[in-house]
N, C-alpha and C positions, 0 to 999 in steps of 0.2 A: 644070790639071785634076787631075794628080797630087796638087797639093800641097792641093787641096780634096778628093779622095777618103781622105787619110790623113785630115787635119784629123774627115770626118765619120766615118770609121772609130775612132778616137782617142775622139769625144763618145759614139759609141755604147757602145765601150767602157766609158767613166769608168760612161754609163748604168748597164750591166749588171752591173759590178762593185758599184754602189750598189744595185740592187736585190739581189743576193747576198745584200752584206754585210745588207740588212735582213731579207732571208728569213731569213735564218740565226739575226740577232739577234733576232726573231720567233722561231723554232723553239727557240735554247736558253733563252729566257725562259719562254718554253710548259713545258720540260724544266724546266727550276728549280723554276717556282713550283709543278708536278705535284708535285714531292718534295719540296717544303718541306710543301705540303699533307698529303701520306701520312705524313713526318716529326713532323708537328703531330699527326695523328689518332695516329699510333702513341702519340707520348708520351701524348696524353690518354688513351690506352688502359689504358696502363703506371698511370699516376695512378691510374684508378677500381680498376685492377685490386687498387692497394696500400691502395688507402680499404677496397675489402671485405675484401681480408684482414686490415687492421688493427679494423676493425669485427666481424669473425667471432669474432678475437680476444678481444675486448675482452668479448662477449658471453660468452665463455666463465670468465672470469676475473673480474666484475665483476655481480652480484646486478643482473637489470634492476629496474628501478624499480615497472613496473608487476605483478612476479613476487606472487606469493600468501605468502612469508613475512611473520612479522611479529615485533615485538620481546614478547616473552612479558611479559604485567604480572604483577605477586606480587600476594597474598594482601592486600587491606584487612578487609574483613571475614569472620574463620576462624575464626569462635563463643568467640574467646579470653572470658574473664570481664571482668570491669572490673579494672584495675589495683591494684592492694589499697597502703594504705602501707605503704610504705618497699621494695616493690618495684620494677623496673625492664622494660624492655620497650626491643626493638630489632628492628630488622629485619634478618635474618641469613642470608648467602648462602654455603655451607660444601660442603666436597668429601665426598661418603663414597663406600665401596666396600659391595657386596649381593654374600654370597658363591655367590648361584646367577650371578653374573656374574663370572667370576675373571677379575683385569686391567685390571676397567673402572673408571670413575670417572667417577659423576656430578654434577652442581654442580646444589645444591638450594637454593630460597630460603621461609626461614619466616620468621614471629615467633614471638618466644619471651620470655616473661616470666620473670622470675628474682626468686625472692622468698628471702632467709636463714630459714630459722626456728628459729635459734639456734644452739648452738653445734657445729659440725661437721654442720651439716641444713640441708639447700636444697629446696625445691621448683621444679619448675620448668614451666610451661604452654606446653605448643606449637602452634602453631597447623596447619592444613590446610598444604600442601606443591607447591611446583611444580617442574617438569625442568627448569631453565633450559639446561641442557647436558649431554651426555657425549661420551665417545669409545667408545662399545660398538656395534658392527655388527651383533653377535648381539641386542641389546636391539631394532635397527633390521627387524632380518629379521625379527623375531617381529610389531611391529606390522605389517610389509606385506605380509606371507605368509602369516597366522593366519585362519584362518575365525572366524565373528563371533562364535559362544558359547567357542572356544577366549580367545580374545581378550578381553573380558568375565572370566571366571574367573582367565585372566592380571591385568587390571590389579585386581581386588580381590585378588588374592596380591601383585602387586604394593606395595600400598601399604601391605601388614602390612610385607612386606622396608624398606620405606622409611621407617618408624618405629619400626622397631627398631632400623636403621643410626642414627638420630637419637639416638635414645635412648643409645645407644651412646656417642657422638660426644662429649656432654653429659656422662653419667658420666665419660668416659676422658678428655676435652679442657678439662673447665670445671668440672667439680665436683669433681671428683679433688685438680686442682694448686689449688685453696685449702683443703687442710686435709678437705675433707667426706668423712665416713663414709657418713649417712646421705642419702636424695630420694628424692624423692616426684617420678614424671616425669608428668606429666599431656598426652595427646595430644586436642586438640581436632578435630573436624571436622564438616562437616553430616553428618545422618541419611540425606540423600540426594544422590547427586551422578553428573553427569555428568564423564564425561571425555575431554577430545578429546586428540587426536595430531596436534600442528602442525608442519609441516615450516618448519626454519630453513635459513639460506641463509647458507655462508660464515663460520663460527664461524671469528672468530683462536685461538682457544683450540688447535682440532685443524683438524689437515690433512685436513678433509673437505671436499667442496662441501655436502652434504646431510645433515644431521639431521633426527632427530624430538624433539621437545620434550614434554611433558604439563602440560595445563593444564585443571584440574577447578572444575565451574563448580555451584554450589549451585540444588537444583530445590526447595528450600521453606527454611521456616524452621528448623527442629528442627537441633538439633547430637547429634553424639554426645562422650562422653565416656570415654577408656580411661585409666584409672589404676592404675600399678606402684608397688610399695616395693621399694628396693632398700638392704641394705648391704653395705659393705666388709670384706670376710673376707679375709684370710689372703691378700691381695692381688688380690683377685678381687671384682667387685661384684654379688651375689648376689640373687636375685630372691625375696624373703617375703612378695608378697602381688601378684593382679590383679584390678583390679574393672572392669565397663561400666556407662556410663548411657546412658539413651537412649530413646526409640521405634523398638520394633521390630516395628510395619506397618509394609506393603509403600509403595513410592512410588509416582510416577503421574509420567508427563513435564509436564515446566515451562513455560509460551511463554517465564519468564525465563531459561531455562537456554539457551542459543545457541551453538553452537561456533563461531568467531571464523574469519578468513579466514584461509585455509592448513591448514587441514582435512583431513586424507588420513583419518583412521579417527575413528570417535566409541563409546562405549556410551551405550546408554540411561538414562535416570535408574534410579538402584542403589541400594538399601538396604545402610546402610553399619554398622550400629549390631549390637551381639549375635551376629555370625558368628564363627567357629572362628580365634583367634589374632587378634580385633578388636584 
């Protein structure tokens, strides 16, 4: 009787220790897979967390796609003349400096026809003008902080500054170093024109994220025409003669004239012909 009360004491035994051992392996299974789980969600946590700050990133650094900049076109038709023989014509994108901006430098892109006419005499025709770039913050604040008739009277002083820098350029860079005394600079442009202010995105040129660029769009036909004599004195290229052509009525806005996407400022169609230092 002893020896069958150990015997079923003993199975009970083996029993209970086997349910133990499976409650237990039950409970730390339950334990595991709870913290593999929290382990799993954390990492996925960590991951999204790094995709957005790598993506915050990237949006900082990286012009998005669908942003309002746009690559500036130049000048096809800038009322140039027709081509004359034995002259030449190129399209030219060149750095000057405007001394109401001291420091700055802006990259302008013309055409410019270059004709000899004879010995130590050049003529030279230039066409309308576009901002492909600068590095001037002060040129920047002026279009985004200018009230709109300040703004307006700026960019037609503007664009005397920028053909006289041209003009400049041409005497002292191109006509000078072949020999020429005398030219004849001849600045084309329409009679009426708008002008927008396109915000650019990301120029390798300058450590900016933001510029404003200038791109002036023709509201009719009529061109103007301002023509300089200049020669070479005493080492200096001296100004003996200014003449304008032109119509000078007023203008009227264009459905063709359209400021293009990236537009932060516009003027209105401008009579461009016969003003003060045309």
């Amino acid at each position: 009787m002893l020896a069958y009360c150990q015997s079923t004491l003993l199975v009970n035994l083996d029993l209970d220790l086997s349910f133990w051992y499976f409650d237990h392996y039950q409970f730390v299974k339950s334990k595991f897979m709870k913290t593999l789980k929290n382990i799993s969600i954390f990492i996925l946590l960590i991951g999204f967390a790094f995709a957005l700050i790598q993506c915050n990133k990237d949006n900082l650094s990286v012009k998005p796609e669908n942003d309002n900049s746009i690559e500036l076109r130049t000048y096809s038709e800038d009322c140039l003349p027709p081509l004359e023989d034995g002259c030449s014509q190129k399209n030219d994108t060149i750095h000057i400096t405007i001394s109401q901006f001291p420091g700055c430098v802006f990259i302008v892109n013309v055409n410019v026809q270059k004709c000899p006419d004879g010995m130590n005499s050049w003529t030279y025709n230039i066409g309308d003008f576009t901002i492909l770039s600068h590095d001037c913050p002060a040129f920047d604040s002026i279009i985004l902080n200018s009230n709109q008739q300040y703004l307006e009277n700026f960019t037609y002083q503007f664009g005397v500054w920028v053909r006289n820098a041209l003009t400049n350029h041409y005497l002292i860079q191109d006509i000078q170093p072949n020999g020429g005394t005398y030219a004849i600079i001849n600045h084309y442009f329409a009679s009426c024109l708008k002008t927008c202010y396109i915000e650019i995105w990301e120029d390798p040129k300058w450590p900016r994220l933001v510029y404003y660029g200038i791109q002036r769009e023709r509201c009719g036909e009529n061109c103007c025409q301002l023509e300089t004599d200049y020669q070479y004195i005493n080492g200096n290229w001296m100004l003996q003669s200014q003449r304008s052509y032109g119509p000078s009525e007023p203008c009227s806005e264009s459905s063709t004239a359209v400021c293009g996407i990236g537009t932060v400022r516009s003027t209105p169609c401008t009579a461009q012909c016969g003003g003060p230092e045309m």
